[in-house]
Biotite code that builds the C-alpha atoms (Angstrom):
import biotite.structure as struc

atoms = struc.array([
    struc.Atom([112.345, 141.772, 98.834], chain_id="A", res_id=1, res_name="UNK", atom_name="CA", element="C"),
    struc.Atom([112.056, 142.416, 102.417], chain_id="A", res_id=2, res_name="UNK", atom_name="CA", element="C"),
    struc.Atom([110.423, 139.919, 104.935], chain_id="A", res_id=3, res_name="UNK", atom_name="CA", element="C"),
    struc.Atom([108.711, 140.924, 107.878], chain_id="A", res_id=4, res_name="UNK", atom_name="CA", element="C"),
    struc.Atom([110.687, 139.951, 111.667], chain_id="A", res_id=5, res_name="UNK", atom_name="CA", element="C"),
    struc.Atom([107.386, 138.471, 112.783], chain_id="A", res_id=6, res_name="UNK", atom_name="CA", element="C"),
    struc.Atom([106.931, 135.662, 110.058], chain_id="A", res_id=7, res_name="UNK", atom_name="CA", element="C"),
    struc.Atom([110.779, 134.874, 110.590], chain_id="A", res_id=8, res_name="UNK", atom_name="CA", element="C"),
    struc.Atom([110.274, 134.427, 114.070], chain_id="A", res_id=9, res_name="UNK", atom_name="CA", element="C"),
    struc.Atom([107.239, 132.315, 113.438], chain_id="A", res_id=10, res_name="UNK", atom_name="CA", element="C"),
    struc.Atom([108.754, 130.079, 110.698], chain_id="A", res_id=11, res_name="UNK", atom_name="CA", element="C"),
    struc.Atom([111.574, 129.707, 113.373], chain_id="A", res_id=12, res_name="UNK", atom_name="CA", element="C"),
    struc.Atom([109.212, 128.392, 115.693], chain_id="A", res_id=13, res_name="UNK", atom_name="CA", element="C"),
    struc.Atom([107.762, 126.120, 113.600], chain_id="A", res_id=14, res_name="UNK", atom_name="CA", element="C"),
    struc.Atom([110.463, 125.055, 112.495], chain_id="A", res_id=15, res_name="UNK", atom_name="CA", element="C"),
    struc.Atom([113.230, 124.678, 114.589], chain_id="A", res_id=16, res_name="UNK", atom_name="CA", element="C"),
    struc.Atom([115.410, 126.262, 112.125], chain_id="A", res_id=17, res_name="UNK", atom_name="CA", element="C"),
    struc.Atom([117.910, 129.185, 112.631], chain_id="A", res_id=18, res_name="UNK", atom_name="CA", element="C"),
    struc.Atom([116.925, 132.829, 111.981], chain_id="A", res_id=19, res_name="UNK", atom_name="CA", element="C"),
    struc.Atom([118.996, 133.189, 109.147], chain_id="A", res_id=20, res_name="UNK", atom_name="CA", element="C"),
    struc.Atom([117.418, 129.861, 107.543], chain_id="A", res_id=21, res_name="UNK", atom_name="CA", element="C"),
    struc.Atom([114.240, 131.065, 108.209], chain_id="A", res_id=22, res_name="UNK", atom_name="CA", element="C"),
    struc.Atom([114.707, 134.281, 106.478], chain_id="A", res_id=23, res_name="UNK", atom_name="CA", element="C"),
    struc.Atom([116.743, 132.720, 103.682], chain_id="A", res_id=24, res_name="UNK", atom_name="CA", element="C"),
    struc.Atom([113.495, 130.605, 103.170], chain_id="A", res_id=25, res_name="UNK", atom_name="CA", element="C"),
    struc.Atom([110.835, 133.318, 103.010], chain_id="A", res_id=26, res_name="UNK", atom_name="CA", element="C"),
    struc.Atom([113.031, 135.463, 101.071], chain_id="A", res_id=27, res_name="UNK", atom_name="CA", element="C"),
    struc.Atom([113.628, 132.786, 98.419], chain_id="A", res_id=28, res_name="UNK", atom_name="CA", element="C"),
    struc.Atom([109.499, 132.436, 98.567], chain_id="A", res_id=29, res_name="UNK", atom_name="CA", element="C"),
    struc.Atom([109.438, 135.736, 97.738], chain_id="A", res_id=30, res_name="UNK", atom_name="CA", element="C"),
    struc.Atom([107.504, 136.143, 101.391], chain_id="A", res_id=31, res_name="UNK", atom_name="CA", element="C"),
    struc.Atom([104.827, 133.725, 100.752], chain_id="A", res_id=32, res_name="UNK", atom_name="CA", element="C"),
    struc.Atom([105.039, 132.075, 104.401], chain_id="A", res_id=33, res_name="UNK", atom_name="CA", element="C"),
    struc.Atom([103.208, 128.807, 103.223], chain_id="A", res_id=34, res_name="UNK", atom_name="CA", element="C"),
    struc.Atom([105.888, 128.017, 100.543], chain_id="A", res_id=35, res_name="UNK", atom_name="CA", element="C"),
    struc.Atom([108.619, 128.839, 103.029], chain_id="A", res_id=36, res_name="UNK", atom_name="CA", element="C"),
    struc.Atom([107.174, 126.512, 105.820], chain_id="A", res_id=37, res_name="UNK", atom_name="CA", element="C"),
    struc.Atom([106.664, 123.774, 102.945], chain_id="A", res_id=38, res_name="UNK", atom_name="CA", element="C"),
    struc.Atom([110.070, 124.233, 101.923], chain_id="A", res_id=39, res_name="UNK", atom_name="CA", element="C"),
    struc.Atom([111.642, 124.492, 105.510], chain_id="A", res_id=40, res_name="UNK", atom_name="CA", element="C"),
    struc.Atom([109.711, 121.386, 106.531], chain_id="A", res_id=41, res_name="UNK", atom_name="CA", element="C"),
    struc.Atom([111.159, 119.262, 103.679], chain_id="A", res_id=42, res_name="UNK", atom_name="CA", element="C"),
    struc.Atom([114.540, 120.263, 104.227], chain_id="A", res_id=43, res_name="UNK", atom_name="CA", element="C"),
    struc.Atom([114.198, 119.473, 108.237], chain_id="A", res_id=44, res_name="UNK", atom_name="CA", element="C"),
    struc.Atom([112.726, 116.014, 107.294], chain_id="A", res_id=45, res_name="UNK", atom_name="CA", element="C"),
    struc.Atom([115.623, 115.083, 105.390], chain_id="A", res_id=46, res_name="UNK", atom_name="CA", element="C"),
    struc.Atom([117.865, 116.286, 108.439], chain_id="A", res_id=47, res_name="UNK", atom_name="CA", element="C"),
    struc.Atom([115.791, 113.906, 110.393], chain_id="A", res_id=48, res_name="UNK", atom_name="CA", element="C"),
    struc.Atom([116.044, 111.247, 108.142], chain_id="A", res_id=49, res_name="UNK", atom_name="CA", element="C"),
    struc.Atom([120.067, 111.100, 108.367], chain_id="A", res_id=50, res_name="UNK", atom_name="CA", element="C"),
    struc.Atom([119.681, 111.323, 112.682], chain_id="A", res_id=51, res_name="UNK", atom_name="CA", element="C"),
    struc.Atom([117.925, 108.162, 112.445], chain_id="A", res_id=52, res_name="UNK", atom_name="CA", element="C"),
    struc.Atom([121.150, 106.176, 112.308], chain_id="A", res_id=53, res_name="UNK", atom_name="CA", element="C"),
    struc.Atom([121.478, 107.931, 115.569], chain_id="A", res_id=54, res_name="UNK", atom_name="CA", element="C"),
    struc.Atom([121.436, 105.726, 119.248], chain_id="A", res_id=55, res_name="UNK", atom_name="CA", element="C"),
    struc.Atom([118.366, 106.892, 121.121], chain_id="A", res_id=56, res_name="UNK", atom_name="CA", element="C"),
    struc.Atom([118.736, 105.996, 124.931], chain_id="A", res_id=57, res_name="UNK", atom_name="CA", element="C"),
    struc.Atom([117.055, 108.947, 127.280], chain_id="A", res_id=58, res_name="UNK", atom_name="CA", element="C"),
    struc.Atom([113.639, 109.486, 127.257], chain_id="A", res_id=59, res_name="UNK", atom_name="CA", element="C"),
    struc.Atom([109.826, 109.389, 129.001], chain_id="A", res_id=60, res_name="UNK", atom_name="CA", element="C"),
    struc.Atom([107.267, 106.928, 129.631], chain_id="A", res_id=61, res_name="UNK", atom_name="CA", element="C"),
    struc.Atom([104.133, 108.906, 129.371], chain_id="A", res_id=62, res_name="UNK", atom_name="CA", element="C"),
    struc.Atom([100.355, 107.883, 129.893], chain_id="A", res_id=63, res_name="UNK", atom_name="CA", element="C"),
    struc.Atom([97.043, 109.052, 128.612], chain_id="A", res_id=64, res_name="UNK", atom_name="CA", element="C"),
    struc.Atom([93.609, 108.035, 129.640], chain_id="A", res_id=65, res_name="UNK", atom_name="CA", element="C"),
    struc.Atom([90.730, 108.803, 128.161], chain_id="A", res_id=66, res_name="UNK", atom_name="CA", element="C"),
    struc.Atom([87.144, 108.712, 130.620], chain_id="A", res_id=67, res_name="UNK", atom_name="CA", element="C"),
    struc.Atom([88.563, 106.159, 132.759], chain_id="A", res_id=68, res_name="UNK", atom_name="CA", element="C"),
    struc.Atom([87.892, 103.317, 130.118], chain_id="A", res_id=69, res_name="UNK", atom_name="CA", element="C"),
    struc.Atom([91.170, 103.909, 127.700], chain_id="A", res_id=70, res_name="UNK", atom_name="CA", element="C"),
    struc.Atom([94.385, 103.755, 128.657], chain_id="A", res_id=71, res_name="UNK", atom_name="CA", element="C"),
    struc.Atom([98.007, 104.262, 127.095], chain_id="A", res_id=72, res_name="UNK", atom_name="CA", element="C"),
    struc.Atom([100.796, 103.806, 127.569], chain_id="A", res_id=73, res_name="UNK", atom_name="CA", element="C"),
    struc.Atom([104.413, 105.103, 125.571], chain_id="A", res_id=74, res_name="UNK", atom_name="CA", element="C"),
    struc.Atom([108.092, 104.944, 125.443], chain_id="A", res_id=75, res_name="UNK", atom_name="CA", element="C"),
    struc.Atom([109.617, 107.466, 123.516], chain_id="A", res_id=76, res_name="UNK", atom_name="CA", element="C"),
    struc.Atom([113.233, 108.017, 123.535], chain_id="A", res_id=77, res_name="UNK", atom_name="CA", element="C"),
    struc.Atom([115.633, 110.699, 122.375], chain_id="A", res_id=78, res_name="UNK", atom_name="CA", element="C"),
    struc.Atom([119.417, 110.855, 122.358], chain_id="A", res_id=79, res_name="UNK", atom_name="CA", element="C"),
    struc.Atom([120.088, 113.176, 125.432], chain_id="A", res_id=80, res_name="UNK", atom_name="CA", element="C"),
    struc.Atom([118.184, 113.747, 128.926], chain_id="A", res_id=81, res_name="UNK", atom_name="CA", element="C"),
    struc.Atom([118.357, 117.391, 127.979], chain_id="A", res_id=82, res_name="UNK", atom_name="CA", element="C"),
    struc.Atom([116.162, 116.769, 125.402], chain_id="A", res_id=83, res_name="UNK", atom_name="CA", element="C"),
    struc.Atom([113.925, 114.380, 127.116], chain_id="A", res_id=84, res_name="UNK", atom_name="CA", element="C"),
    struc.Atom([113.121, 117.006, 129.931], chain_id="A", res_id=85, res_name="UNK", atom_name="CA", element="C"),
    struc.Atom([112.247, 120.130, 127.399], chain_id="A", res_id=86, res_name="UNK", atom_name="CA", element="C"),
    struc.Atom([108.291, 120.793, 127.142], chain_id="A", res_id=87, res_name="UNK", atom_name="CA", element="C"),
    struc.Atom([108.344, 119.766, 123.641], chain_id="A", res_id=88, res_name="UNK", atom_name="CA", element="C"),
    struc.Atom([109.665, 116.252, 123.767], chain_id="A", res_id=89, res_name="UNK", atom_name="CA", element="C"),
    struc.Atom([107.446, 115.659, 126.164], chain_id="A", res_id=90, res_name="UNK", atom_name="CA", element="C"),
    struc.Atom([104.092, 117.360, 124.821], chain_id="A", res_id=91, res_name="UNK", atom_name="CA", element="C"),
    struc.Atom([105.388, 114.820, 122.083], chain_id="A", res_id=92, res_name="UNK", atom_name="CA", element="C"),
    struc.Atom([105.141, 111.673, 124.283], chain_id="A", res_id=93, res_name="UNK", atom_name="CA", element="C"),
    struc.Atom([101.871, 113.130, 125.782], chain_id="A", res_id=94, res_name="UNK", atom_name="CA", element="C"),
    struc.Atom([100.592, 113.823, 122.073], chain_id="A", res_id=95, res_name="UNK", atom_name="CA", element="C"),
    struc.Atom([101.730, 109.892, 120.982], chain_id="A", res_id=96, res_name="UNK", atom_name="CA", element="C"),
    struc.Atom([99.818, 108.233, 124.354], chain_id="A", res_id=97, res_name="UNK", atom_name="CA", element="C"),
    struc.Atom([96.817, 110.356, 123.398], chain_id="A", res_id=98, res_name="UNK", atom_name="CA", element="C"),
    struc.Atom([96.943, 109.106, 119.830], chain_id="A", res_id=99, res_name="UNK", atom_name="CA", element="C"),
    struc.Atom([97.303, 105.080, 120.841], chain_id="A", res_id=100, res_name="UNK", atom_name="CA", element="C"),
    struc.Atom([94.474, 105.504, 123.163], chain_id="A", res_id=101, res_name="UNK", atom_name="CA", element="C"),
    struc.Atom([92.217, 107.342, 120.061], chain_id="A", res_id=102, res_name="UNK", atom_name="CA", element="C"),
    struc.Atom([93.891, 105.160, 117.482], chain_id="A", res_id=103, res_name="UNK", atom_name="CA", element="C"),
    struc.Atom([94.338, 101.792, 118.477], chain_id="A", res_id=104, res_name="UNK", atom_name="CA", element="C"),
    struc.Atom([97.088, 100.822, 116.194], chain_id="A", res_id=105, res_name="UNK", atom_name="CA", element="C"),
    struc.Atom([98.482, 97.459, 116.704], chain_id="A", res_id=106, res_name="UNK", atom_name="CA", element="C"),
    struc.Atom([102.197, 97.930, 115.840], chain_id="A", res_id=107, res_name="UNK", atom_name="CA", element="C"),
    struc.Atom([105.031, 100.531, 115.589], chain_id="A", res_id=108, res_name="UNK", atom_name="CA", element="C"),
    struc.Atom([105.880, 100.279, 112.662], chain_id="A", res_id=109, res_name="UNK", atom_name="CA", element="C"),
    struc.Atom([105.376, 98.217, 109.339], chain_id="A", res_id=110, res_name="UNK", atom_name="CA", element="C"),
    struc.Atom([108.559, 96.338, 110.565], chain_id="A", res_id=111, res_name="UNK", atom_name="CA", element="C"),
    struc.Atom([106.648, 95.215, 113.315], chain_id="A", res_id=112, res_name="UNK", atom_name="CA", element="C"),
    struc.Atom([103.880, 93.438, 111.265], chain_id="A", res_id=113, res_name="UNK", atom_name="CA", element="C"),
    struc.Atom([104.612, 89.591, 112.009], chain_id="A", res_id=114, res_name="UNK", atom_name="CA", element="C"),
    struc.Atom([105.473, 87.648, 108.442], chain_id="A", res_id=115, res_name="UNK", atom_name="CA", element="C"),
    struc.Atom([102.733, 85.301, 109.057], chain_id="A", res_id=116, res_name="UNK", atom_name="CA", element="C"),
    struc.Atom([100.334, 88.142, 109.611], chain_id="A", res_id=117, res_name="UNK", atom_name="CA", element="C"),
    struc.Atom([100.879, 89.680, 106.563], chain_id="A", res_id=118, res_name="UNK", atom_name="CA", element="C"),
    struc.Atom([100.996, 86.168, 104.812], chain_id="A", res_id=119, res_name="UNK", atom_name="CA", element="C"),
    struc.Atom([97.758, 85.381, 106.249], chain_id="A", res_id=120, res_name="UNK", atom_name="CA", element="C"),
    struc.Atom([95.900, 88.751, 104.864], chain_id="A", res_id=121, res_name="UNK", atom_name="CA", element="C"),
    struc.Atom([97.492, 88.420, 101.446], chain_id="A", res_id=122, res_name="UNK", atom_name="CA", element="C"),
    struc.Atom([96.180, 84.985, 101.303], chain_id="A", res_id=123, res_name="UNK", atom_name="CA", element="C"),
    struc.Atom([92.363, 86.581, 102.287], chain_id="A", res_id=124, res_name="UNK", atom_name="CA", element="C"),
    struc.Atom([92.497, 89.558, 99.758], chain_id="A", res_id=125, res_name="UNK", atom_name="CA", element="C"),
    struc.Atom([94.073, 87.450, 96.911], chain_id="A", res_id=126, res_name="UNK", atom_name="CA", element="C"),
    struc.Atom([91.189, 84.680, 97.488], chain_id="A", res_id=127, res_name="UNK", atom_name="CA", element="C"),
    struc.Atom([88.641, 87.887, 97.485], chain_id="A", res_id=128, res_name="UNK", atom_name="CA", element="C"),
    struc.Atom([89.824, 89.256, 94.267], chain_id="A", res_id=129, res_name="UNK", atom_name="CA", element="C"),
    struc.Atom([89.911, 85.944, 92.699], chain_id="A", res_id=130, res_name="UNK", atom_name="CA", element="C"),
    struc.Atom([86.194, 85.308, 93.509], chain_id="A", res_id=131, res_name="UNK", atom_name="CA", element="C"),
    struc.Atom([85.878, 88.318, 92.020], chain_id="A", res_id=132, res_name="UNK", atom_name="CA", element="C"),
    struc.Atom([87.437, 87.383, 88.901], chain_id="A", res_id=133, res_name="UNK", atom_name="CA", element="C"),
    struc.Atom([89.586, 89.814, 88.714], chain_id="A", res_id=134, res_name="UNK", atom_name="CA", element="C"),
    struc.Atom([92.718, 88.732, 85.989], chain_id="A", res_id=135, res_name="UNK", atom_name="CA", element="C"),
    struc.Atom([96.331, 87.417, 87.914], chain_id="A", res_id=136, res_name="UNK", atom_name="CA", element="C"),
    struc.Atom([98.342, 90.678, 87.238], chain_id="A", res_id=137, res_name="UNK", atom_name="CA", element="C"),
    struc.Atom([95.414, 93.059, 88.314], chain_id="A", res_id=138, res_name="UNK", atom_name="CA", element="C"),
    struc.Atom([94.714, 91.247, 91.374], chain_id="A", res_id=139, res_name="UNK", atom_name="CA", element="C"),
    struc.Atom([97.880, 91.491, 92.511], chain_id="A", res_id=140, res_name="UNK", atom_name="CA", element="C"),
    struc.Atom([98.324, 95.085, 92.138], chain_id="A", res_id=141, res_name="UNK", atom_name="CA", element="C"),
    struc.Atom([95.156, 95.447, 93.744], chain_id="A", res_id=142, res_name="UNK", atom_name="CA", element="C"),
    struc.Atom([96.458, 92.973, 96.721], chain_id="A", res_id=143, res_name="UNK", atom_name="CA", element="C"),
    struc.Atom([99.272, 94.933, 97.341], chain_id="A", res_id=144, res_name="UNK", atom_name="CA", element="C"),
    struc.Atom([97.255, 98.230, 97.636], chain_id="A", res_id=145, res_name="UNK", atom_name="CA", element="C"),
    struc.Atom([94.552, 96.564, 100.075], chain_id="A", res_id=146, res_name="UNK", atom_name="CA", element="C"),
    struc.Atom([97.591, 95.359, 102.203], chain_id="A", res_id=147, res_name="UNK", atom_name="CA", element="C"),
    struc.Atom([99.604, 98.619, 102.375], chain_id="A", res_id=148, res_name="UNK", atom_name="CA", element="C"),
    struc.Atom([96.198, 100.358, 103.492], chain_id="A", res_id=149, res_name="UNK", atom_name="CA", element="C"),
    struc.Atom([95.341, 97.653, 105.999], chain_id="A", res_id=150, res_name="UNK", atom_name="CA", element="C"),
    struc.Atom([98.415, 97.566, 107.585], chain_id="A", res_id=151, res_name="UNK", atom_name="CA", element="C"),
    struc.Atom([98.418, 101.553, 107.709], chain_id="A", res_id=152, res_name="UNK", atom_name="CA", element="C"),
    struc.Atom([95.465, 102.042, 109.540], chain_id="A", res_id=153, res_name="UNK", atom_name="CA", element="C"),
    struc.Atom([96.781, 99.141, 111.796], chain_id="A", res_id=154, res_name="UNK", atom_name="CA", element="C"),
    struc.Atom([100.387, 100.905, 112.257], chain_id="A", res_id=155, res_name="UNK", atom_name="CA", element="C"),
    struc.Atom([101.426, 103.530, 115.011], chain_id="A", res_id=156, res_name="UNK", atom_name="CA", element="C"),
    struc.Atom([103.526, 105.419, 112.525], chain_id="A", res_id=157, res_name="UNK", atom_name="CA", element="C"),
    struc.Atom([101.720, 105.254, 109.715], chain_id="A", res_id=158, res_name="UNK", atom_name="CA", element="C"),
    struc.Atom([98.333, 106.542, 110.986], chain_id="A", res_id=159, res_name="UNK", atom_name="CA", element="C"),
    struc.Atom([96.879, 109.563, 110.558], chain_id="A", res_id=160, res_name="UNK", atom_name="CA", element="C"),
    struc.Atom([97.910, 111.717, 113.526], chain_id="A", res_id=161, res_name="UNK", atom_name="CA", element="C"),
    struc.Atom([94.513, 112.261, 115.553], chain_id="A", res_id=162, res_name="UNK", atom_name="CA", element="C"),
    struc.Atom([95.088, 116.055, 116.296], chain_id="A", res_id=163, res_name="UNK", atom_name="CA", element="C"),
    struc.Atom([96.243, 116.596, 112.947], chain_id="A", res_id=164, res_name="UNK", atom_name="CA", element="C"),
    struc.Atom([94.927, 113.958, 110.061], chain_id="A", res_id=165, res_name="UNK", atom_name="CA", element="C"),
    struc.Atom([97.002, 115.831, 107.231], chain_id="A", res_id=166, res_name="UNK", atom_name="CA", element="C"),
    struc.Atom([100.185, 114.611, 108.359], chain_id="A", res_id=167, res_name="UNK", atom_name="CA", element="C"),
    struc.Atom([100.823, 110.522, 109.861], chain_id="A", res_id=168, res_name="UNK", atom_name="CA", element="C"),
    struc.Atom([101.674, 110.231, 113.522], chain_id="A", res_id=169, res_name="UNK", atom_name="CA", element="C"),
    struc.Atom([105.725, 109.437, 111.468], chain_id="A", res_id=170, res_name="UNK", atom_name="CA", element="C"),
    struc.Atom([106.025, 112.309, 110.171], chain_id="A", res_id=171, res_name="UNK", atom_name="CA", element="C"),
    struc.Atom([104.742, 114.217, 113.357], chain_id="A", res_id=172, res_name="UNK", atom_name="CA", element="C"),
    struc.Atom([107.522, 112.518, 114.991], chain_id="A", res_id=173, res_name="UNK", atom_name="CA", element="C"),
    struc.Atom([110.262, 113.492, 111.854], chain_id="A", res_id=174, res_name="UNK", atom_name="CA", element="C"),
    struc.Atom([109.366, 117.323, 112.486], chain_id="A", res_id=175, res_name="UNK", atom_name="CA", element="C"),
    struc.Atom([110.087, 116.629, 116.272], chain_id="A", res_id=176, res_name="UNK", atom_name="CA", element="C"),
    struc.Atom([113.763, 115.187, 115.400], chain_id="A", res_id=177, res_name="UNK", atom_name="CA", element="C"),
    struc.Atom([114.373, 117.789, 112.743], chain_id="A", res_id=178, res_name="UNK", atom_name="CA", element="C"),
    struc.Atom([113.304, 120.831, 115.622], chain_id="A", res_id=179, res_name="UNK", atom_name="CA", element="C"),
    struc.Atom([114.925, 119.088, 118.644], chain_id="A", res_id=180, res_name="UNK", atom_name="CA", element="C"),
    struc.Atom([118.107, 118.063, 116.498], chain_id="A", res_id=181, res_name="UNK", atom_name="CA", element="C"),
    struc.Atom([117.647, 114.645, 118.231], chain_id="A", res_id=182, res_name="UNK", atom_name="CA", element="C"),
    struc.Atom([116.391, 110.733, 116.985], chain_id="A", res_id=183, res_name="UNK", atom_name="CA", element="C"),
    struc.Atom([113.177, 110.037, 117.788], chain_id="A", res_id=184, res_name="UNK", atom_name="CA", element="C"),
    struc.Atom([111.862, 106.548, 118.289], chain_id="A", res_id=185, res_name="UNK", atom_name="CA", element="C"),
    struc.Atom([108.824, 105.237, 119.722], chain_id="A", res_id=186, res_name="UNK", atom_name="CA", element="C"),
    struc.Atom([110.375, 102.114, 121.492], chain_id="A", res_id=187, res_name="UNK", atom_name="CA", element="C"),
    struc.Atom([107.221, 100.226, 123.096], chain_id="A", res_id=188, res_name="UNK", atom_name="CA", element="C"),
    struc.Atom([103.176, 101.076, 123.266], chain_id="A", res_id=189, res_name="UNK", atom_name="CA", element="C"),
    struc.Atom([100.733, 99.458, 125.283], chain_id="A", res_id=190, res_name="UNK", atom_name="CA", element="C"),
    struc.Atom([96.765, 99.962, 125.128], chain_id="A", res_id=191, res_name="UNK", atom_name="CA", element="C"),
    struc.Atom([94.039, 99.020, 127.756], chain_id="A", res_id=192, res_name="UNK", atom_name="CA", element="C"),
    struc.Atom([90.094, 99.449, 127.102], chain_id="A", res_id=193, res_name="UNK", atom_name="CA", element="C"),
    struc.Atom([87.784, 98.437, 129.998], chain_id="A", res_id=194, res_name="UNK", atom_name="CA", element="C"),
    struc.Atom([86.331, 95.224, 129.359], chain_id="A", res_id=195, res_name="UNK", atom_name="CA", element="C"),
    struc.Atom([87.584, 94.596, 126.263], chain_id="A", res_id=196, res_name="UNK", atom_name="CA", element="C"),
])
């Protein structure tokens, strides 16, 4: 089956593949574009995953502020000032600050969740589902749900990404690494509202 130049090109772009990947892809879809990009995505994600390991040094402090009254700011670094000065990385950075300012996640990561913090909100939802007499081995599952949702919504990386709510701000930042061949990591976030 033939594949049309134009929906190489555009998977390419999307992607950050090759041209021959890309038209690998779509002909292995058998042209449906959406399966290819699904398919192409997954496969950059788990390129991403294995640069991880990689030391990320270079990069851009960028700022966003919303109305005067929000304000954020980002480091993001990358492996190479090449990388770090190419319109994508930084629409990247720019996309992240916009995002903390919208968002107003309180950590990085789950990594960055303090023990204590996560002892401490355990300790609320188990005493919750207890008063609601809910039996030991059910409230615990339903414990451990209520955490890994609270601490989501309160998590940089695990947040819906504001411009795009299908996908978390993580993997936003995986499709970055997999089309700039690079590591990716947000290194430090702060957020200012006035008054607050």
């Amino acid at each position: 089956m033939s594949v049309s130049l134009e929906d190489v090109k555009k998977l390419k772009e999307l992607t950050g593949v090759g041209l021959s990947d890309a038209k690998v892809a779509l002909t292995e879809s058998e042209g449906d574009f959406d399966k290819a990009l699904t398919a192409m995505r997954k496969k950059g994600l788990t390129k991403a995953e294995k640069k991880g390991e990689r030391e990320a040094r270079e990069g851009l402090i960028d700022s966003y502020v919303h109305s005067g009254r929000i304000g954020a700011l980002v480091e993001v670094n990358c492996e190479t000032d090449f990388v770090a000065r190419t319109d994508d990385f930084k629409s990247l950075v720019h996309d992240i600050a916009l995002h903390i300012s919208a968002a107003a996640p309180l950590y990085i990561s789950l990594q960055d969740v303090p023990a204590e913090e996560t002892t401490r909100k355990t300790a609320e939802f188990t005493e919750k589902a207890q008063a609601e007499g809910k039996p030991a081995e059910i409230a615990a599952k339903i414990v451990e749900g209520q955490i890994k949702k609270y601490f989501a919504e309160q998590t940089l990386l695990e947040q819906p990404f504001v411009k795009n709510p299908d996908i978390t701000v993580g993997q936003y930042v995986k499709e970055h690494i997999a089309r700039l061949g690079e590591n990716i990591v947000v290194r430090q976030m702060q957020r200012i509202e006035l008054g607050a």
